[in-house]
Backbone of each chain as ProteinMPNN parsed JSONL, in Angstrom:
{"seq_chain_A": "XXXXXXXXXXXXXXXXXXXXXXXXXXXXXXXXXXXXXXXXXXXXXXXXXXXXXXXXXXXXXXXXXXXXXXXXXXXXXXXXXXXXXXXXXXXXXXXXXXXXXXXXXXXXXXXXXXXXXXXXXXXXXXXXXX", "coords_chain_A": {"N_chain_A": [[0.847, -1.205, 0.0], [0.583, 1.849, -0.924], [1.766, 5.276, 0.147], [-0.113, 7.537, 0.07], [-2.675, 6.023, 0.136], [-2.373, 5.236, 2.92], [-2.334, 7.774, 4.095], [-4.919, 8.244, 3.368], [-6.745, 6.44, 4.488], [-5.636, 6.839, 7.244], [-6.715, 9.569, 7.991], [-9.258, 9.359, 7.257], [-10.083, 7.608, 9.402], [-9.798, 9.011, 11.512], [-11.683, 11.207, 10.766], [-13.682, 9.78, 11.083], [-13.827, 9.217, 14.082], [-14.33, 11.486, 15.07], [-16.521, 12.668, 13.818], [-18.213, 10.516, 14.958], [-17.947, 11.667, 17.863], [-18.738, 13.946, 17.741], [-21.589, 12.997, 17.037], [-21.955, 11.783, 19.763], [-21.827, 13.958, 21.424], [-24.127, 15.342, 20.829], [-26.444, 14.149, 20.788], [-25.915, 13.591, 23.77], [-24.77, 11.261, 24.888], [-23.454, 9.305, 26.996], [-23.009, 11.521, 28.91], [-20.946, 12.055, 31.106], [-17.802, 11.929, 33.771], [-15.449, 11.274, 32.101], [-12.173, 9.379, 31.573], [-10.758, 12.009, 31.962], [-11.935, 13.679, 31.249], [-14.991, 15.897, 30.145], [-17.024, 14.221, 28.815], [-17.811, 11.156, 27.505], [-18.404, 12.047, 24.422], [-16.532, 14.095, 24.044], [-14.349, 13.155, 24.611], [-13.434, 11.145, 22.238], [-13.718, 13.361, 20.328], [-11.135, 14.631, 20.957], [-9.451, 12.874, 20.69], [-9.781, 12.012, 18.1], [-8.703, 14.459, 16.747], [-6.155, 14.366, 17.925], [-5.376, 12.309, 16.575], [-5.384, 13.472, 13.518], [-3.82, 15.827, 14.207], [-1.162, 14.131, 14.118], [-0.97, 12.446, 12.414], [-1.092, 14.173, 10.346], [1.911, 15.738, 11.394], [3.723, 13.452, 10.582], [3.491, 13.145, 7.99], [4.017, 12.611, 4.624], [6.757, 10.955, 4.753], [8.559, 8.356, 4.178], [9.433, 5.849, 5.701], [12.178, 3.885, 6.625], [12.267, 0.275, 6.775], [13.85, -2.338, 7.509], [14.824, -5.772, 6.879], [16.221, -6.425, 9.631], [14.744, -4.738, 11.603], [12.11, -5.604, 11.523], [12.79, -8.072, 12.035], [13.757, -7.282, 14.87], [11.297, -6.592, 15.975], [9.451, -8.589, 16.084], [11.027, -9.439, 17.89], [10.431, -7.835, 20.334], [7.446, -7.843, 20.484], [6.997, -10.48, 21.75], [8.284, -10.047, 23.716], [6.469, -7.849, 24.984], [4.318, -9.502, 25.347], [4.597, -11.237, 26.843], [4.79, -9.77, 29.308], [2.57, -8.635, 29.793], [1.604, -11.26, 30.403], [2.635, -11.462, 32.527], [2.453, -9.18, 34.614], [-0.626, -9.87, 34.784], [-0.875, -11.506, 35.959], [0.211, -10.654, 38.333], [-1.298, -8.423, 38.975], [-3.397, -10.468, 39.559], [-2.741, -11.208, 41.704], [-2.739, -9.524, 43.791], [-5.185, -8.155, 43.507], [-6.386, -10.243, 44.983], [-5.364, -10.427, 47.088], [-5.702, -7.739, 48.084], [-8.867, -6.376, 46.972], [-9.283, -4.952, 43.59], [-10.709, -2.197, 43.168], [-11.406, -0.581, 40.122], [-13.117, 1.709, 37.206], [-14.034, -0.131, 34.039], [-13.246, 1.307, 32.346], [-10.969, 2.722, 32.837], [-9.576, 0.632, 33.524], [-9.102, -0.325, 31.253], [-7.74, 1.594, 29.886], [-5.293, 2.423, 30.927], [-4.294, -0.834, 30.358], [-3.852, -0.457, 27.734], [-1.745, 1.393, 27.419], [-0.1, 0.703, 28.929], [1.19, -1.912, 27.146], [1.96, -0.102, 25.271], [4.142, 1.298, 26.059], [5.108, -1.047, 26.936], [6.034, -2.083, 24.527], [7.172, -0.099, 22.956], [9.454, 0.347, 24.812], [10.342, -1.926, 24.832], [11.364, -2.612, 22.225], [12.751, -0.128, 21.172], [14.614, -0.724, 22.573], [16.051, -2.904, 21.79], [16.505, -2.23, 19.365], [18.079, -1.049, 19.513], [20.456, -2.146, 21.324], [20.628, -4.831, 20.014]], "CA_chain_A": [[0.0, 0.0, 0.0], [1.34, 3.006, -0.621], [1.697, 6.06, 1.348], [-1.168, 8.393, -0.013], [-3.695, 5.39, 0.678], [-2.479, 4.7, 4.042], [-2.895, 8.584, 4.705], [-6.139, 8.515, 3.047], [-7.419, 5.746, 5.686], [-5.605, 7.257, 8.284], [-7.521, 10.82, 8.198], [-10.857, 8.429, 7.167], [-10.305, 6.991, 10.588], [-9.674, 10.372, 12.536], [-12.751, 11.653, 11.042], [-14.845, 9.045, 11.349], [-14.123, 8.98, 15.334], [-14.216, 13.158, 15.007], [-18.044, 12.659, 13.697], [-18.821, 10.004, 16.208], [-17.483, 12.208, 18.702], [-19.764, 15.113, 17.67], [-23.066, 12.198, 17.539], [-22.321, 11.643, 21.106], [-21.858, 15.002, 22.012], [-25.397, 16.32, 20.412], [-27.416, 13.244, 21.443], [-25.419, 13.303, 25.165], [-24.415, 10.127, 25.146], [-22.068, 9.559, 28.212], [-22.209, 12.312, 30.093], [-20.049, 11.531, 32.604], [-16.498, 12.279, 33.944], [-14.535, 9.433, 30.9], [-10.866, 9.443, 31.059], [-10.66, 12.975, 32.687], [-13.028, 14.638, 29.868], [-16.602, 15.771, 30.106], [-17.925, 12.957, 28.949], [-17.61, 10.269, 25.747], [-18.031, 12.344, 23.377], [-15.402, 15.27, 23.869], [-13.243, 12.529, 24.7], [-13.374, 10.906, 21.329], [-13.194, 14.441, 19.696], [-9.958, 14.97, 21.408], [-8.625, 11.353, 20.288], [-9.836, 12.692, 16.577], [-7.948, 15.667, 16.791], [-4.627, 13.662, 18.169], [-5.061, 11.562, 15.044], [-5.285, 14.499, 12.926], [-2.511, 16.131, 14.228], [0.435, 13.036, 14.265], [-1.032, 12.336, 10.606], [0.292, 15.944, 9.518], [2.907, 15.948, 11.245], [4.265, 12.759, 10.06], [3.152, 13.407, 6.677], [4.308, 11.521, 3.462], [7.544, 10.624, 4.947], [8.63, 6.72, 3.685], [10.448, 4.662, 6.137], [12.56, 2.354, 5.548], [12.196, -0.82, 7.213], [14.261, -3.237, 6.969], [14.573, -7.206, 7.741], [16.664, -6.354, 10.933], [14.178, -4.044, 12.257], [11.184, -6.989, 11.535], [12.857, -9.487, 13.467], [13.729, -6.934, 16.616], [10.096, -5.966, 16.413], [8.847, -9.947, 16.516], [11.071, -9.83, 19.679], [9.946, -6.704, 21.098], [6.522, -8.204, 20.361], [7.461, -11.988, 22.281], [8.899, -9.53, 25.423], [5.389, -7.526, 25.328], [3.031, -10.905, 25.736], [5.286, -11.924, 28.096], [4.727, -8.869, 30.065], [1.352, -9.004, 29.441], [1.178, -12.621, 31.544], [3.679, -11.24, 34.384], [1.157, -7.907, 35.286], [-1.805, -10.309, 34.405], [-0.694, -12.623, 37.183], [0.641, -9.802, 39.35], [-2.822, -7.733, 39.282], [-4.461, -11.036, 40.223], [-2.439, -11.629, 43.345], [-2.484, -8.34, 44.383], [-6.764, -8.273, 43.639], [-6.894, -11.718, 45.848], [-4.948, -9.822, 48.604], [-7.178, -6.435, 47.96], [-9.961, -6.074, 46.042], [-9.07, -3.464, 43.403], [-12.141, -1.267, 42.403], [-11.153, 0.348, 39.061], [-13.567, 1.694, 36.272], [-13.639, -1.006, 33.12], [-12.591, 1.944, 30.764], [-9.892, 3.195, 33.207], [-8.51, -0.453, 33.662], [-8.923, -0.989, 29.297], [-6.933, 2.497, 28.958], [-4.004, 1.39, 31.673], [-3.653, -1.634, 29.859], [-3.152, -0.519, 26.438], [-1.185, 2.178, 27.873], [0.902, -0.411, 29.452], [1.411, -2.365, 26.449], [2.612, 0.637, 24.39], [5.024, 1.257, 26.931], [6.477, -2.291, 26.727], [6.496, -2.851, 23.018], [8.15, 0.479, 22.641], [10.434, 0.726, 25.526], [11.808, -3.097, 24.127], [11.667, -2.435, 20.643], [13.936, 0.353, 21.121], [16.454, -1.314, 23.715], [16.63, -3.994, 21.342], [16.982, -1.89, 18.091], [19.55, -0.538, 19.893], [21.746, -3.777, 21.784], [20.579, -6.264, 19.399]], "C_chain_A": [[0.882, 1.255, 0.0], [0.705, 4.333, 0.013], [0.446, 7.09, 1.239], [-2.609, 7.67, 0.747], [-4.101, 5.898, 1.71], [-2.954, 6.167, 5.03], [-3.87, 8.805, 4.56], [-6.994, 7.836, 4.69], [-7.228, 6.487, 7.273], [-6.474, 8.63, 8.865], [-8.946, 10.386, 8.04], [-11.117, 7.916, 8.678], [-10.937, 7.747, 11.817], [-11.212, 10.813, 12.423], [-13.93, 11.338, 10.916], [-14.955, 9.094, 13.344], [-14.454, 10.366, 15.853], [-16.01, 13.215, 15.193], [-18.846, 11.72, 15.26], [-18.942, 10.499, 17.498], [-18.665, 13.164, 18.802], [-21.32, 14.144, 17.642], [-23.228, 12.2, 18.764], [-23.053, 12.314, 21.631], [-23.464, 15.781, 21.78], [-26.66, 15.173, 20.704], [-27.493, 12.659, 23.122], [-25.972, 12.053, 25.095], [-23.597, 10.032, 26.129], [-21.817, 10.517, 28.658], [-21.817, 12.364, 31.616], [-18.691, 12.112, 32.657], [-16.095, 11.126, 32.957], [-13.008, 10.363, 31.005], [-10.459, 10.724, 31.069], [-10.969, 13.986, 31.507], [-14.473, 14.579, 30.304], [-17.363, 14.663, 30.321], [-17.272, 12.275, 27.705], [-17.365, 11.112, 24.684], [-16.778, 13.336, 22.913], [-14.052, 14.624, 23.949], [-12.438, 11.542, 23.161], [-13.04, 12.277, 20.165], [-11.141, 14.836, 19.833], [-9.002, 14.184, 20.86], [-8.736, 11.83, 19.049], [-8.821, 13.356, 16.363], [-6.419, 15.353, 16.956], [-4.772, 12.95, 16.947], [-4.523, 12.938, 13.983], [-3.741, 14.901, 12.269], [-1.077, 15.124, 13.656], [0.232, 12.473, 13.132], [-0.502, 13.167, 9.502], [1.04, 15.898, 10.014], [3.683, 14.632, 10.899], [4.041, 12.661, 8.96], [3.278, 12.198, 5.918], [5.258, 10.784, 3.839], [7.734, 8.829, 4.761], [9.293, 6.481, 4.497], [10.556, 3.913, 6.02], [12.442, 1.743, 6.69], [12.809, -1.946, 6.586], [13.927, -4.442, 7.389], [14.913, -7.142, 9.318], [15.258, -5.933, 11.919], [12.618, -5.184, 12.628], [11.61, -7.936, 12.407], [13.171, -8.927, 14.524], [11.838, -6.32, 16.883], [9.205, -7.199, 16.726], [9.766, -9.996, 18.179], [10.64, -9.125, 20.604], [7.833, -7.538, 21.439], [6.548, -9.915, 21.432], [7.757, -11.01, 23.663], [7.28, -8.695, 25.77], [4.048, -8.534, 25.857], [3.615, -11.403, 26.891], [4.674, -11.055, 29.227], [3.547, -8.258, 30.801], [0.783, -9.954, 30.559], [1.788, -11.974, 32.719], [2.601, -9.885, 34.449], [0.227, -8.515, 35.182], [-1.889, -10.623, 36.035], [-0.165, -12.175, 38.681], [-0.51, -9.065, 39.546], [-3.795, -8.793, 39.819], [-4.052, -11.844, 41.45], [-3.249, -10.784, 44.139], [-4.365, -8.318, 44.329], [-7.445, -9.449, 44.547], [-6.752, -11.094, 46.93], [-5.682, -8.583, 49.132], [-7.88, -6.351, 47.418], [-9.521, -4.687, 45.034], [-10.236, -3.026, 42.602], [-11.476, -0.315, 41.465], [-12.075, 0.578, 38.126], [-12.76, 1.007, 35.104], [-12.797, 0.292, 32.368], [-10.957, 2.687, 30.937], [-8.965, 1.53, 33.056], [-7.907, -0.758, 32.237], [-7.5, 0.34, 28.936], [-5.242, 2.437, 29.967], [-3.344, 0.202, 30.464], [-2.926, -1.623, 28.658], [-2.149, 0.682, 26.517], [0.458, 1.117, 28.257], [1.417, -1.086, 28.063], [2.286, -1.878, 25.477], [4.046, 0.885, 25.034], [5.569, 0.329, 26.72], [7.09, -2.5, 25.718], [7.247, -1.5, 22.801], [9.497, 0.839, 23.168], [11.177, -1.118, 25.15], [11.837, -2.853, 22.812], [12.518, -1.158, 20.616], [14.729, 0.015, 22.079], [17.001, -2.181, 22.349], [17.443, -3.556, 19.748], [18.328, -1.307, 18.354], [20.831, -1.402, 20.247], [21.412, -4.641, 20.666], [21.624, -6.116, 18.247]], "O_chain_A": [[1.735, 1.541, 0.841], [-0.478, 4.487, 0.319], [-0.02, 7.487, 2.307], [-3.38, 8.226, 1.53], [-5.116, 6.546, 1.965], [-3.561, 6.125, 6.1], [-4.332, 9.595, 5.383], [-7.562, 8.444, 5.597], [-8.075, 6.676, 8.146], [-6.835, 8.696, 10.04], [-9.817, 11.004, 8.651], [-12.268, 7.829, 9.106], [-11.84, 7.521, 12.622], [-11.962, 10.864, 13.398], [-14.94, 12.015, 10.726], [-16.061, 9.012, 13.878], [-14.844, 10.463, 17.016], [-16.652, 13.596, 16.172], [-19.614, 12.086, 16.149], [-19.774, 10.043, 18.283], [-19.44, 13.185, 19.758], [-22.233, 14.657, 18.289], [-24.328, 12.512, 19.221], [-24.16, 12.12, 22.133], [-23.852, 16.682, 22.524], [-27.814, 15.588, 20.811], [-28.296, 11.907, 23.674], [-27.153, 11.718, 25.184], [-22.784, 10.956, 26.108], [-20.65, 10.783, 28.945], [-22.272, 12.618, 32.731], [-18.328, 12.779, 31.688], [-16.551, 10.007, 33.19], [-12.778, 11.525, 30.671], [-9.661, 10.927, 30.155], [-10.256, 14.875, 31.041], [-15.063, 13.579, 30.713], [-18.016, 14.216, 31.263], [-16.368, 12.777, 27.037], [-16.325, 11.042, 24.031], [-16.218, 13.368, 21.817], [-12.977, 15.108, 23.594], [-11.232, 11.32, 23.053], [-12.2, 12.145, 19.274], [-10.288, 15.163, 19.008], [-7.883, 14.598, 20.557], [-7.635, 12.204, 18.644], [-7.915, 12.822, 15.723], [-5.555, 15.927, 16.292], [-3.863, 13.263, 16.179], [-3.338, 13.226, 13.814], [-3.032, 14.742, 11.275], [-0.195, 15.516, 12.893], [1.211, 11.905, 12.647], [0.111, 13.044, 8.442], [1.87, 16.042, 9.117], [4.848, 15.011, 11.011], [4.602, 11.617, 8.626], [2.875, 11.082, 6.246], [5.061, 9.634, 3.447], [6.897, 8.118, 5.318], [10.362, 7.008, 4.188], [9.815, 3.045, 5.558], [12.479, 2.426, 7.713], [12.504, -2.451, 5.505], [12.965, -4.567, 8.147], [14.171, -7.634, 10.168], [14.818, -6.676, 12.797], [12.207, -5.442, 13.759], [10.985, -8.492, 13.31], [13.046, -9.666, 15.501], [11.399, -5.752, 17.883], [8.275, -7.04, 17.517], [9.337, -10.421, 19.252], [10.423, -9.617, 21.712], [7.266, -7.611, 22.529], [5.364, -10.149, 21.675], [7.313, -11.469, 24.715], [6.858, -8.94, 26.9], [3.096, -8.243, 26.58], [3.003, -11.953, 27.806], [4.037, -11.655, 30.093], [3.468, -7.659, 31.873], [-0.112, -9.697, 31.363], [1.282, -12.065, 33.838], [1.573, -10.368, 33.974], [-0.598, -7.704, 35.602], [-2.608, -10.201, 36.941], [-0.091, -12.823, 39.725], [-0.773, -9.124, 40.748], [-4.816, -8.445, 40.412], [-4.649, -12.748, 42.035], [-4.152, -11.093, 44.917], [-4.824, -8.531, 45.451], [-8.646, -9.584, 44.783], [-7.649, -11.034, 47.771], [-6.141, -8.42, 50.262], [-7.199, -5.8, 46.553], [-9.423, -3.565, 45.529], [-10.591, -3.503, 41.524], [-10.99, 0.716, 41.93], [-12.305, -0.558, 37.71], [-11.556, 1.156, 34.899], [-11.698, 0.069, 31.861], [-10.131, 3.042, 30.097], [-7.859, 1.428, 32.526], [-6.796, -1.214, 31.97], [-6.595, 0.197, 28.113], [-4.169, 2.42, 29.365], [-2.272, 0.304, 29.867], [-1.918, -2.264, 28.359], [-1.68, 0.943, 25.41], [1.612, 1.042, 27.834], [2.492, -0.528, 27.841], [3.124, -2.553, 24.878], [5.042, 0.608, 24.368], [6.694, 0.489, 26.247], [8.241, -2.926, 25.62], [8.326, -1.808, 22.294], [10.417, 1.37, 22.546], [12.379, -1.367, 25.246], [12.978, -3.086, 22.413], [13.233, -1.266, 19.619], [15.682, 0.76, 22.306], [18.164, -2.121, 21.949], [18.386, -4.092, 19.164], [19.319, -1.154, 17.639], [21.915, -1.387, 19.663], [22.382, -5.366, 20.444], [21.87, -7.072, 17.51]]}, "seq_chain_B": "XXXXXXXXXXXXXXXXXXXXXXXXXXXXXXXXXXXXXXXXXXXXXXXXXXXXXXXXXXXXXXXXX", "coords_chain_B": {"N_chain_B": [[22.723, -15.859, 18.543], [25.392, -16.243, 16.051], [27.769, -15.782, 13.287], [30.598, -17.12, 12.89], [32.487, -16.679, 11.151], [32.875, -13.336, 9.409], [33.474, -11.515, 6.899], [32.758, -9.317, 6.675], [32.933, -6.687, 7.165], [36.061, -5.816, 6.477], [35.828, -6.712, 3.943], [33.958, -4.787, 2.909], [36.035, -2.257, 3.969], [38.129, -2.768, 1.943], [36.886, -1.917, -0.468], [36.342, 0.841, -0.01], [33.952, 1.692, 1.15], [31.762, 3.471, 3.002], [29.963, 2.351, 5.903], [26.971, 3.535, 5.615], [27.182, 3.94, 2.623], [27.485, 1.47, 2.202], [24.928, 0.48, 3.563], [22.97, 1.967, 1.834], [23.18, 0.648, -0.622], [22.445, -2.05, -0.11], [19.999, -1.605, 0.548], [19.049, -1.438, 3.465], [19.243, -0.309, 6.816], [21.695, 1.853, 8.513], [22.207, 1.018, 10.741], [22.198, -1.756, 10.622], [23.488, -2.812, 8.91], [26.225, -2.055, 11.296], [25.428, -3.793, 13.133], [25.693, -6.45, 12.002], [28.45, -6.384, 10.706], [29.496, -6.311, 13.708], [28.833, -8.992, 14.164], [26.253, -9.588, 16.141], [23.971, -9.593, 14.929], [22.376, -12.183, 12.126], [22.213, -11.969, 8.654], [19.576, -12.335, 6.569], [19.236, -15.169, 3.86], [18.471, -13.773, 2.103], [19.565, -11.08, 1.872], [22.102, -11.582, 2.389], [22.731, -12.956, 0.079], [22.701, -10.557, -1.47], [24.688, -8.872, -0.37], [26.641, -10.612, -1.145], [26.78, -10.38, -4.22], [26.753, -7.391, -4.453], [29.873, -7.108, -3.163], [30.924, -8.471, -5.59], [31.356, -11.841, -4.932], [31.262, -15.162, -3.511], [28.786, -16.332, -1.016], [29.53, -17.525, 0.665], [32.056, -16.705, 1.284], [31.863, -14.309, 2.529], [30.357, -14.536, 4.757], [30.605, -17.375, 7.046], [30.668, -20.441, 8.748]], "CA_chain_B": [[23.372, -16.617, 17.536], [26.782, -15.942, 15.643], [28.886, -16.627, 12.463], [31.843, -16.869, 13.235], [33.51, -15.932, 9.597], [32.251, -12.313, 9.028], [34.015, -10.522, 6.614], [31.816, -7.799, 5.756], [33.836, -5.299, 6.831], [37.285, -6.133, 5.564], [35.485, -6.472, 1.878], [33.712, -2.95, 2.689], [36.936, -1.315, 3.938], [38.853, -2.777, 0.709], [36.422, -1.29, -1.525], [36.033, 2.052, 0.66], [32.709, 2.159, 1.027], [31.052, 3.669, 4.171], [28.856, 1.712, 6.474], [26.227, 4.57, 4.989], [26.644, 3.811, 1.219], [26.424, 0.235, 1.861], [23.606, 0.402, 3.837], [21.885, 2.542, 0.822], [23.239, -0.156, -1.731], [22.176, -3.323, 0.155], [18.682, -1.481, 0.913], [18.968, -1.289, 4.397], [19.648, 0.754, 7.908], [23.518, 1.441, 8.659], [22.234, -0.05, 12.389], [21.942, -2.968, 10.445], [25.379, -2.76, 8.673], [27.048, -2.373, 12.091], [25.058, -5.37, 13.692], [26.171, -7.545, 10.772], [29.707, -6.439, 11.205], [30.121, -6.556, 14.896], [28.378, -10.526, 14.485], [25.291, -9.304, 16.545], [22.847, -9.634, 13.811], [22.278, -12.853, 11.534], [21.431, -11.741, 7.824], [18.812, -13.652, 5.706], [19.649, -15.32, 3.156], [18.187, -12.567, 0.62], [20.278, -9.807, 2.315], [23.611, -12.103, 2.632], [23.192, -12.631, -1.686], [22.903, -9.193, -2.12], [25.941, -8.861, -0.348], [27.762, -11.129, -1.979], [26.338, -9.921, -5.252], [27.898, -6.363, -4.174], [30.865, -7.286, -3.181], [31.095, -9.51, -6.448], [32.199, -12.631, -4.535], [30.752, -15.844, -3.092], [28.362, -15.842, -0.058], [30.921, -18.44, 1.938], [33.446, -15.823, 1.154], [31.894, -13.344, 3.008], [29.642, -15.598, 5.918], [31.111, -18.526, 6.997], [30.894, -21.221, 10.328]], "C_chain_B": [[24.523, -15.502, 16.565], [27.55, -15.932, 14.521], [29.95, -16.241, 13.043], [32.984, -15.802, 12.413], [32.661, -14.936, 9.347], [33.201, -11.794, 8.162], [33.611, -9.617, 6.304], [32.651, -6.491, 5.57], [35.055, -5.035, 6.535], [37.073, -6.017, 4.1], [34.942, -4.796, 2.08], [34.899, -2.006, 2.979], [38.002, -1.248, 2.626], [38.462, -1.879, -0.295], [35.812, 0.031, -1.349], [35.088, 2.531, 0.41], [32.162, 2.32, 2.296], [29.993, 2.777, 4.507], [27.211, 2.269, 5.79], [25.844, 4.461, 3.813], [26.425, 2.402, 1.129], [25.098, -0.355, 2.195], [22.466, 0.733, 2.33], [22.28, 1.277, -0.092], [22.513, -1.288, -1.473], [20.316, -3.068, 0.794], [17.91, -1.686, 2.827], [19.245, -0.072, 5.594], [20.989, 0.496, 7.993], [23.278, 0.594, 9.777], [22.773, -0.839, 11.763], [23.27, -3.914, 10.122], [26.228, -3.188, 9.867], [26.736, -3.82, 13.186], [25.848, -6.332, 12.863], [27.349, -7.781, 11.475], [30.365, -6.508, 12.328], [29.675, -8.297, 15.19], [26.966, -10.54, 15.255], [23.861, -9.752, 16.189], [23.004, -10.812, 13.031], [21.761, -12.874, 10.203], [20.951, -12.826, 7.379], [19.451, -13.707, 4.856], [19.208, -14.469, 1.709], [19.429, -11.655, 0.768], [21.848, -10.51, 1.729], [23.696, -12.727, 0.979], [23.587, -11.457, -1.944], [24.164, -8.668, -1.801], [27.18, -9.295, -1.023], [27.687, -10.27, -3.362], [27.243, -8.37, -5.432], [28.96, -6.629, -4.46], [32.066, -8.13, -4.306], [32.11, -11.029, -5.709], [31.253, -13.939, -3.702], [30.189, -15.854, -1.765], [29.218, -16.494, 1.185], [31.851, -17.757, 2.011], [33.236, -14.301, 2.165], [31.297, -13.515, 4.852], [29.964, -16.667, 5.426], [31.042, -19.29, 8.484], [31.648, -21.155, 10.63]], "O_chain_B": [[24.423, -14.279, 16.466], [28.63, -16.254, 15.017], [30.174, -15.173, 13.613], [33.751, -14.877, 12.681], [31.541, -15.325, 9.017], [34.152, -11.477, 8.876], [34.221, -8.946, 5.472], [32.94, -5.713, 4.661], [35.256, -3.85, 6.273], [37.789, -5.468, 3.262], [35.439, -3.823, 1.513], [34.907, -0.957, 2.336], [38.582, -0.228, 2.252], [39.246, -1.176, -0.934], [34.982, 0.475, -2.142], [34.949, 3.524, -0.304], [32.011, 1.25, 2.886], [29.175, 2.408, 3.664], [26.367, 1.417, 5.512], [24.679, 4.683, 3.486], [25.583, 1.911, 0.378], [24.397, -1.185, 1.617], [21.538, 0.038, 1.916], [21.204, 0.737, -0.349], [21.863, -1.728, -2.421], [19.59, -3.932, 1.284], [16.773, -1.95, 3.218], [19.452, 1.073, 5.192], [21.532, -0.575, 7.72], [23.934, -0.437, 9.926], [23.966, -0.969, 12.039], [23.805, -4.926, 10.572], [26.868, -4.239, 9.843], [27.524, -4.563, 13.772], [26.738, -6.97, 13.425], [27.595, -8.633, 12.329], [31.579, -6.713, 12.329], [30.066, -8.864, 16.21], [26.36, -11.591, 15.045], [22.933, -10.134, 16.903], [24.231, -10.887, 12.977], [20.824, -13.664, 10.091], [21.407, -13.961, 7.522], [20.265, -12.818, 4.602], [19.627, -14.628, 0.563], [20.223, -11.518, -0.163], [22.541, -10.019, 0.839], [24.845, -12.986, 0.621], [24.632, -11.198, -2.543], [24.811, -8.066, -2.657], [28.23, -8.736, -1.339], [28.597, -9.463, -3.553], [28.135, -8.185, -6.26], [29.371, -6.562, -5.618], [33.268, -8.364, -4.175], [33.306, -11.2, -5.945], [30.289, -13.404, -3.154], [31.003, -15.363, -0.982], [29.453, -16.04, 2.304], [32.695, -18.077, 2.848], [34.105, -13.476, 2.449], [31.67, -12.873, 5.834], [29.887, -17.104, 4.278], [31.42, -18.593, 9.425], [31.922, -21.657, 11.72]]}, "name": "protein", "num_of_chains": 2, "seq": "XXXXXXXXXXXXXXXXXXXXXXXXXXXXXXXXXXXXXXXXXXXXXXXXXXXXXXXXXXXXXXXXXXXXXXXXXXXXXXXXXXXXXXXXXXXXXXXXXXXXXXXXXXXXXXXXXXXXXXXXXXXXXXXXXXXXXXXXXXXXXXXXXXXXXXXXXXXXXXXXXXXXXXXXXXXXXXXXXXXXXXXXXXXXXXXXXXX"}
């Protein structure tokens, strides 16, 4: 695929979650405190808007990718699942020993929070030592 | 994992070519270059033709056990 597509989809994405954002917001859907926003929908606007942005500013730009970089990113990817089971199995001690009361959408945005964190903090150690 | 026999960079310093232009020739990152050449890295066997192919010279001549 080349790169005009992939920005086509990528700004198709943004402002498809941009619109959904604004349905919420005019049918108040979720108004609630979400993820330290109003509510759902301003919070999805906001996520729009971060797409947006990191779509222009990374523009057309081609990187290269090579084979190296593919196989430290299958290991970066093998150290993230891993990491994955060890906090799985560490949140369900630690929930045996306390009960932990977290909102589902706070625990869903932790986790993938967490995840980004692993796969990028080993995928660059490794692009780096390996 | 290891070869032992690397010459990559003995054939690239003969034919004074920067880590930089062989990266651009062999279609890769220089990282990748200096992995190779410090033994670090294990090229495929696409990459480790093209090398040879470069360097005009057999791929045992350049990776070797």
């Amino acid at each position: 695929m080349d790169m005009e597509n992939k920005m086509m989809i990528k700004y198709g994405i943004a402002a498809a979650v941009i619109l959904i954002g604004i349905a919420f917001e005019t049918a108040g859907i979720g108004e609630k405190d979400f993820l330290g926003f109003g509510s759902v929908g301003t919070w999805l606007l906001f996520i729009g808007m971060v797409m947006v942005i990191s779509t222009a500013i990374r523009g057309k730009k081609e990187r290269k990718v090579d084979e190296r970089m593919l196989h430290v990113a299958a290991k970066a990817n093998r150290i993230t699942f891993i990491c994955i089971i060890v906090a799985a199995f560490i949140v369900m001690i630690i929930d045996g020993i306390r009960p932990i009361a977290v909102p589902y959408h706070l625990s869903m945005s932790y986790l993938v929070c967490g995840i980004m964190i692993a796969y990028l903090v080993s995928y660059r150690l490794l692009l780096r030592f390996n | 994992m290891t070869i032992t026999k690397n010459r990559m960079r003995e054939m690239r310093e003969k034919r004074k070519v920067s880590q930089e232009g062989l990266a651009e020739a062999l279609g890769v990152t220089r990282q990748t270059i200096i992995s190779i050449e410090g033994g670090r890295y294990v090229p495929s066997l696409e990459l480790a033709l093209r090398a040879a192919t470069y360097f005009r010279c057999k791929v045992e001549d350049l990776f070797g056990l």
